[in-house]
C-alpha positions as CSV (number, residue, x, y, z in Angstrom):
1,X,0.0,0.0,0.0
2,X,1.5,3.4,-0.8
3,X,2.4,5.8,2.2
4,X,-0.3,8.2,1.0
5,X,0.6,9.8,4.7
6,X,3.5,11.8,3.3
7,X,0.7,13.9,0.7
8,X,-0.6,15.4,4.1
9,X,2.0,15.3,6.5
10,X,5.2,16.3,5.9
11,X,4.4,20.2,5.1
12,X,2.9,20.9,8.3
13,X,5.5,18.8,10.0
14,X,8.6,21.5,8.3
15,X,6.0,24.4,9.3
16,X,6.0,23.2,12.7
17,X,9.6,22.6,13.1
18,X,10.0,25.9,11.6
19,X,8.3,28.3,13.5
20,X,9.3,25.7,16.8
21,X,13.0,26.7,15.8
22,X,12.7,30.1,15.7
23,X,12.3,30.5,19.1
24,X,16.1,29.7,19.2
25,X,19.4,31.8,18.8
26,X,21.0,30.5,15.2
27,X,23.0,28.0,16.6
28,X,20.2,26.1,16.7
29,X,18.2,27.4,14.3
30,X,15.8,25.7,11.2
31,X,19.1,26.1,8.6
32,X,20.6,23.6,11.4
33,X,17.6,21.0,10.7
34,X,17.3,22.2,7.1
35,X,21.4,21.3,7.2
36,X,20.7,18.0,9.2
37,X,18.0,17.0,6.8
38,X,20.4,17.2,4.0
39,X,23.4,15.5,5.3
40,X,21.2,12.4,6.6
41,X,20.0,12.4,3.2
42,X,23.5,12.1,1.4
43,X,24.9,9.3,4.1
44,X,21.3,7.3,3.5
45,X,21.6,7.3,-0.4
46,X,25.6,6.2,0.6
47,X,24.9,3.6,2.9
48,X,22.1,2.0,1.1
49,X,25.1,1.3,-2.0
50,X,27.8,-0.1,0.8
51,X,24.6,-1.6,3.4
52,X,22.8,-3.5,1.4
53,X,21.7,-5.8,4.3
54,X,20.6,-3.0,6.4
55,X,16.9,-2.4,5.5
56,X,17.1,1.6,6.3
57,X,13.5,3.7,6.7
58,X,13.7,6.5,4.8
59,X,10.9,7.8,6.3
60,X,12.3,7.3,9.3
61,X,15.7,8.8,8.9
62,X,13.9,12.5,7.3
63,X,11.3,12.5,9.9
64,X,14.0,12.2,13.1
65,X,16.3,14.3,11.3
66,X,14.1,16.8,10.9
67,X,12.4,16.9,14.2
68,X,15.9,15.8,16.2
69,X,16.1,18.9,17.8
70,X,12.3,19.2,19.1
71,X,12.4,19.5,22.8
72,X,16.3,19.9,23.2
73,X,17.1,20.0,27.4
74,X,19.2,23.3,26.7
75,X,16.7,25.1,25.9
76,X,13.7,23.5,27.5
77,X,12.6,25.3,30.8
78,X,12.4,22.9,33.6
79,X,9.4,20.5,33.9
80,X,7.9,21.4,30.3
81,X,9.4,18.5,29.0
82,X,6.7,15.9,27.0
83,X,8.0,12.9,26.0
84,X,5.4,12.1,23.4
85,X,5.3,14.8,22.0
86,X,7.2,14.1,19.2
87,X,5.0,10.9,18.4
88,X,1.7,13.0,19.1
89,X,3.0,15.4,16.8
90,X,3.4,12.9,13.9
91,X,0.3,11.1,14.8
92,X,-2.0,14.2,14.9
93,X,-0.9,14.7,10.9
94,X,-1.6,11.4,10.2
95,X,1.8,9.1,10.6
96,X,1.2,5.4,11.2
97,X,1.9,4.6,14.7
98,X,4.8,2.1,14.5
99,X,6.8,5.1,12.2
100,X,5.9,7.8,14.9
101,X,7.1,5.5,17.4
102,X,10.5,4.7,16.0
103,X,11.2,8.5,14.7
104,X,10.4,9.6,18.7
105,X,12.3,7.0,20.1
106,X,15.9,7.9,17.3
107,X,15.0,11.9,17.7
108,X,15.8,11.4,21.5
109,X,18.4,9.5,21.2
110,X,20.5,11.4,18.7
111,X,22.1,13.7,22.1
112,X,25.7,13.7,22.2
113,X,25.7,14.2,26.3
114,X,23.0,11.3,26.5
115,X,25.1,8.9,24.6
116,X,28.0,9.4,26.8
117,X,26.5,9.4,30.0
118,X,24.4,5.8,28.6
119,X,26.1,4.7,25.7
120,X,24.3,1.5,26.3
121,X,21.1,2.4,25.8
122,X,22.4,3.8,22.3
123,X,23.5,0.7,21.8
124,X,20.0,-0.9,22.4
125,X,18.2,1.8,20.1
126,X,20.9,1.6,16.9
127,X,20.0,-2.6,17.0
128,X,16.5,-1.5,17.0
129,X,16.6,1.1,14.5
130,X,19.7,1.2,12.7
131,X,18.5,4.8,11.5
132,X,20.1,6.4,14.4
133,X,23.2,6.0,13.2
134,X,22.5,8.0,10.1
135,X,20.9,11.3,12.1
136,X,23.4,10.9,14.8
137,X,26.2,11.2,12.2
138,X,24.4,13.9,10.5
139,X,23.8,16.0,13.4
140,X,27.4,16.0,14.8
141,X,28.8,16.8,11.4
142,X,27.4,19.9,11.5
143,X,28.8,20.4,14.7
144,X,32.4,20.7,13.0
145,X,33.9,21.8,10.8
146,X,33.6,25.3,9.2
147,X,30.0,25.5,10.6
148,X,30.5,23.9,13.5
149,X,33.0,26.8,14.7
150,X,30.2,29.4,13.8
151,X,27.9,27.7,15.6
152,X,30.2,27.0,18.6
153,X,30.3,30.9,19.3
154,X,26.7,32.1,17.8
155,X,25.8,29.3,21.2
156,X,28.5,31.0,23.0
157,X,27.5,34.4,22.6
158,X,24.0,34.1,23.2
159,X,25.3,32.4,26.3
160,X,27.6,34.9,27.4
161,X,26.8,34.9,30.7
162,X,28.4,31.2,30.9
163,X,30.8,31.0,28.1
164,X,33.1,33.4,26.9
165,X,35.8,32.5,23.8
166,X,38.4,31.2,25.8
167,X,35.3,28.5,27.2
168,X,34.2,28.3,22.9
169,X,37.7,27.0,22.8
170,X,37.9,24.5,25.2
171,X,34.2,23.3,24.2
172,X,36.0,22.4,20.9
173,X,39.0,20.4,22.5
174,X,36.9,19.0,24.6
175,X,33.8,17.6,22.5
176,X,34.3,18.6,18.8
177,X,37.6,16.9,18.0
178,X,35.5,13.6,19.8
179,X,33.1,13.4,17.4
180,X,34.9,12.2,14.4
181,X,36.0,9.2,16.4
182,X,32.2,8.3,17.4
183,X,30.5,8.5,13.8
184,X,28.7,5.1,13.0
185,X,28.6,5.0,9.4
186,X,31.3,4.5,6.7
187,X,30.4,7.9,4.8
188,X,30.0,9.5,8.1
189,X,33.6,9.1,9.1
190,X,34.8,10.2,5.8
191,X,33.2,13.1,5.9
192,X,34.3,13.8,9.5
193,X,37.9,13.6,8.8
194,X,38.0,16.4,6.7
195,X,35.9,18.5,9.0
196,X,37.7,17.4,11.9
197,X,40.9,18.9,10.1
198,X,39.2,21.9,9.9
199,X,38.7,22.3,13.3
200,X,42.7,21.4,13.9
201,X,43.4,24.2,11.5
202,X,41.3,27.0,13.4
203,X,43.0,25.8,16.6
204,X,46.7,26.1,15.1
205,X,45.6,29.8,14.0
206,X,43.8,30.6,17.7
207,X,47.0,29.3,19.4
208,X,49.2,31.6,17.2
209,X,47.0,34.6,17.9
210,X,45.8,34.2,21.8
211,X,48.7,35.3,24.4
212,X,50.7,33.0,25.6
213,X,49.7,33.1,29.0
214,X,46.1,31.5,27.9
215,X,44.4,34.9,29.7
């Protein structure tokens, strides 16, 4: 049966996400999700060459990617948290139930912090739905690189109260060079390595140009 669904669904879903987005400063803006979308996009078409055994959900992979950031802890307040919102979302447009299940359950599970404070239950989701690995990678490639610098101090200066440049800095050695080294997919990693060396370029240049003291 086709997925007539999609006919109905999927403009008011990018409305939503849209105007949901806006509410953000442009680190995390809808050109991140619109950026997301596109990169999950170009691994899916490369892993489904390489992966031929791994029966990958398209709709799946565009819906999570799309709506990864939907409720994101930094910039929830405290106890407005829903966690089905993202499947009552999909379900009030007309998404069959078993896809808005798995797209809530990989959306929430794409977090860098949450992975490595539970990398096991990670674990448990990519065996599940091996279309994590695809948004996950996506996601954290736009967190290097050329635009992953930007967005490291847009966040940091709408932040300011709690992270100046010196703490932009150390927030890329500390989680940005990681992330090459925790992408799942074949055309993940290659793509990471030549954003990673992006990142190793921008530090040479900030060490040559910050005082030597590190003030």
């Amino acid at each position: 049966m086709a997925a007539h669904w999609r006919d109905g669904a999927m403009e008011p879903i990018w409305k939503f996400v849209e105007q949901y987005m806006s509410q953000f400063d442009a680190s995390h803006d809808f050109h991140h999700i619109k950026r997301v979308v596109a990169l999950a996009t170009t691994i899916l078409e490369a892993e489904q060459k390489v992966q031929t055994e791994i029966a990958y959900n398209k709709d799946i992979v565009l819906l999570a990617a799309l709506l990864h950031d939907v409720g994101d802890k930094k910039y929830e307040s405290p106890g407005s948290a829903d966690a089905n919102r993202i499947h009552d979302l999909l379900a009030t447009h007309g998404v069959p139930s078993d896809i808005a299940s798995a797209v809530q359950l990989v959306a929430t599970t794409v977090s860098y912090s949450s992975e490595v404070k539970n990398p096991g239950a990670v674990t448990e989701v990519l065996a599940r739905h091996p279309e994590l690995a695809i948004v996950q990678d996506a996601d954290r490639l736009d967190a290097i690189g050329a635009i992953g610098i930007g967005r490291v101090f847009t966040y940091g200066g709408a932040k300011a109260g709690e992270r100046g440049m010196r703490g932009c800095l150390e927030h890329l050695e500390e989680k940005l060079v990681r992330l090459e080294g925790m992408m799942k997919t074949g055309t993940g990693k290659q793509l990471a390595r030549e954003r990673t060396r992006r990142l190793e370029v921008f530090q040479g240049w900030w060490k040559e140009e910050w005082p030597v003291d590190g003030e």
